[in-house]
C-alpha positions in Angstrom: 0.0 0.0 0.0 1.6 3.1 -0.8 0.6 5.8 1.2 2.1 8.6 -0.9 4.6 9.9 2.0 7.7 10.9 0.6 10.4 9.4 3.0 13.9 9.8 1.8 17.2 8.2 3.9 16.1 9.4 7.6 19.9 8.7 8.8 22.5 6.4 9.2 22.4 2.7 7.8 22.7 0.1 5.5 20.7 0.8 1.7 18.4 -1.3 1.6 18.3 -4.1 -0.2 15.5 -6.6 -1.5 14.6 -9.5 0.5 14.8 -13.0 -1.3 13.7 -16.4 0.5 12.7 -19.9 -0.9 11.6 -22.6 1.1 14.7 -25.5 1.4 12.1 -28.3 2.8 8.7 -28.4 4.3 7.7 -27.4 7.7 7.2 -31.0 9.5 5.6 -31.4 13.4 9.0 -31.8 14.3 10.1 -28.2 13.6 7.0 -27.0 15.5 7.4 -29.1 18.4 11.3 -28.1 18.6 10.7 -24.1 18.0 8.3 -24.4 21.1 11.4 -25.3 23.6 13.4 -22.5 22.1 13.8 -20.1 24.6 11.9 -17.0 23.4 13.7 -14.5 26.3 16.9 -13.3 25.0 19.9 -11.1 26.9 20.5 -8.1 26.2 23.8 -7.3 24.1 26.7 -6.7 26.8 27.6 -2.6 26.0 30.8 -2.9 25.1 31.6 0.7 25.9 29.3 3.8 27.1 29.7 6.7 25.3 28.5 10.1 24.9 25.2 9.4 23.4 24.2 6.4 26.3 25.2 9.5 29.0 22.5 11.6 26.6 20.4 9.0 26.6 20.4 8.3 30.4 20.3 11.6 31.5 17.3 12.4 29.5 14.9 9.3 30.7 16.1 10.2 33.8 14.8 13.9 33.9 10.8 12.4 32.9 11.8 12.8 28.7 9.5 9.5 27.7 11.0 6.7 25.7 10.0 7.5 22.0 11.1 11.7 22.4 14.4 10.7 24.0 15.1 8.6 21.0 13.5 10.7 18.4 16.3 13.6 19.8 19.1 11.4 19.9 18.3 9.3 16.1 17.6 5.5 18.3 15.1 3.5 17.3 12.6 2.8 19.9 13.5 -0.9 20.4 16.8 -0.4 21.0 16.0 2.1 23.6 14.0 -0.4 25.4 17.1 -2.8 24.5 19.0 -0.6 26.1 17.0 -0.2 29.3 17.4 -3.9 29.9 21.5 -4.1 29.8 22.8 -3.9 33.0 25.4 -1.3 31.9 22.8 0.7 30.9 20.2 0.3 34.0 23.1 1.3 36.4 24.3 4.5 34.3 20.5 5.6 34.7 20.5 4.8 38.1 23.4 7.1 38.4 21.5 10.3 36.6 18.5 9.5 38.9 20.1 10.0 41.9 21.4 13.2 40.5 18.2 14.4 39.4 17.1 13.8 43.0 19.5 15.7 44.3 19.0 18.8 42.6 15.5 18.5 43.1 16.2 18.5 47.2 18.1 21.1 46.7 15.9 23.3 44.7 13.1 22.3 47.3 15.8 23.8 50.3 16.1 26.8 48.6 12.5 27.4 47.8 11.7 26.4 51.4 14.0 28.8 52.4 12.5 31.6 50.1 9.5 30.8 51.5 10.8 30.9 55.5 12.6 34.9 54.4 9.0 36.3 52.5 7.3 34.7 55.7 9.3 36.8 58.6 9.0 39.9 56.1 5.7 39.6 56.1 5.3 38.7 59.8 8.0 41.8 60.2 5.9 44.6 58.0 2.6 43.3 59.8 4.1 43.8 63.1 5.3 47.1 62.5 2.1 48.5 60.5 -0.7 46.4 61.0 -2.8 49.0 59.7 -1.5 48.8 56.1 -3.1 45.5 55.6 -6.9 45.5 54.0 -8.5 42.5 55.7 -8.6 41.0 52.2 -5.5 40.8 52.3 -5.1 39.3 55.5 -8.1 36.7 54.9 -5.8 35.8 51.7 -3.1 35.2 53.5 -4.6 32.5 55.8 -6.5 31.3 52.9 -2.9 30.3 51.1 -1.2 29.6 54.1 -4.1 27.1 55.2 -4.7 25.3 52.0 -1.1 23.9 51.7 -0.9 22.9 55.6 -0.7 19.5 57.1 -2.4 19.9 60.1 -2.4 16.7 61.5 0.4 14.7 59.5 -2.5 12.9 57.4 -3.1 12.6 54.1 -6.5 14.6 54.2 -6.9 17.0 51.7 -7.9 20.7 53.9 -10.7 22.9 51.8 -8.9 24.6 49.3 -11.2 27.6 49.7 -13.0 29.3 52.7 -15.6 31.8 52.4 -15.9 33.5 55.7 -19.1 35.9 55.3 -21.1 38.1 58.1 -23.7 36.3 59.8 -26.7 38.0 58.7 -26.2 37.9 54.9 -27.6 35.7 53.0 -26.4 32.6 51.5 -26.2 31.9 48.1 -28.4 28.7 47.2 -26.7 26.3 44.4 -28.5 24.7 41.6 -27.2 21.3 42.1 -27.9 20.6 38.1 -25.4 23.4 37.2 -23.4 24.1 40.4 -24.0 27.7 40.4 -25.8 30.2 43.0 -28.9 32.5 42.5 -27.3 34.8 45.6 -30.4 34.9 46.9 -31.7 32.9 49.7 -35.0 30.9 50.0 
């Protein structure tokens, strides 16, 4: 089927050539019965030497880049990425990336943790000093942020990601539970 793409070389490799074959015998019982105690699990080829494309390779499965986009960038085919992934070579140089991928993730965590510890006491500081600058907006937004990512308790339990706190004698808005939305006026 020809499917009218217009595909020229795509990169390194033998030309092709046409493929010939022509039976030599029959296929007998035999043959059947023997290619079902062939082992069908094969090892993968032994890397004879890493180089700097494997290190590409490595570092970018390692930093999330899924299978098919790592070797679309670096011109592998697909199988012998997930080749690859099975040497033991291979799995340990990955291994190696990983754990540097985890580092520099901790570390970009301490830093924004520690961001988040200096705009914290600056804003403690500056409230502190003039209370009176703060619109209680601002203050209820505060809370509201500071709330929604805390882990009270230590559990799992997600907290309400939003708080309405309103006066007492205002209505409430009633929700359509079709559309999820309010009328603002109470019933």
């Amino acid at each position: 089927m020809d499917l009218g793409l217009n595909i020229v070389n795509l990169g390194p490799g033998r030309p092709r050539k046409p493929l010939e074959a022509e039976p030599v015998r029959p296929l007998v019982a035999a043959d059947l019965e023997l290619a079902a105690t062939v082992e069908r699990h094969s090892q993968p080829p032994v890397i004879k030497r890493i180089t700097d494309r494997h290190h590409a390779l490595a570092r970018l499965l390692a930093a999330g880049t899924p299978e098919g986009e790592a070797a679309l960038i670096l011109g592998y085919d697909n199988s012998r990425v997930s080749i690859l992934k099975q040497s033991p070579a291979f799995q340990e140089l990955l291994a190696l990336y990983r754990a540097e991928v985890d580092r520099e993730f901790a570390t970009t965590l301490d830093h924004m943790a520690g961001l988040s510890r200096d705009a914290l006491l600056e804003l403690r500081g500056r409230l502190e000093d003039e209370p009176e600058k703060f619109s209680n907006r601002e203050l209820l937004s505060v809370v509201n942020d500071m709330v929604d990512r805390a882990d009270v308790d230590g559990s799992d339990a997600k907290l309400p990601t939003r708080i309405e706190l309103v006066p007492a004698n205002m209505p409430l808005p009633v929700r359509d539970a079709r559309s999820g939305t309010g009328s603002g006026d109470a019933e």
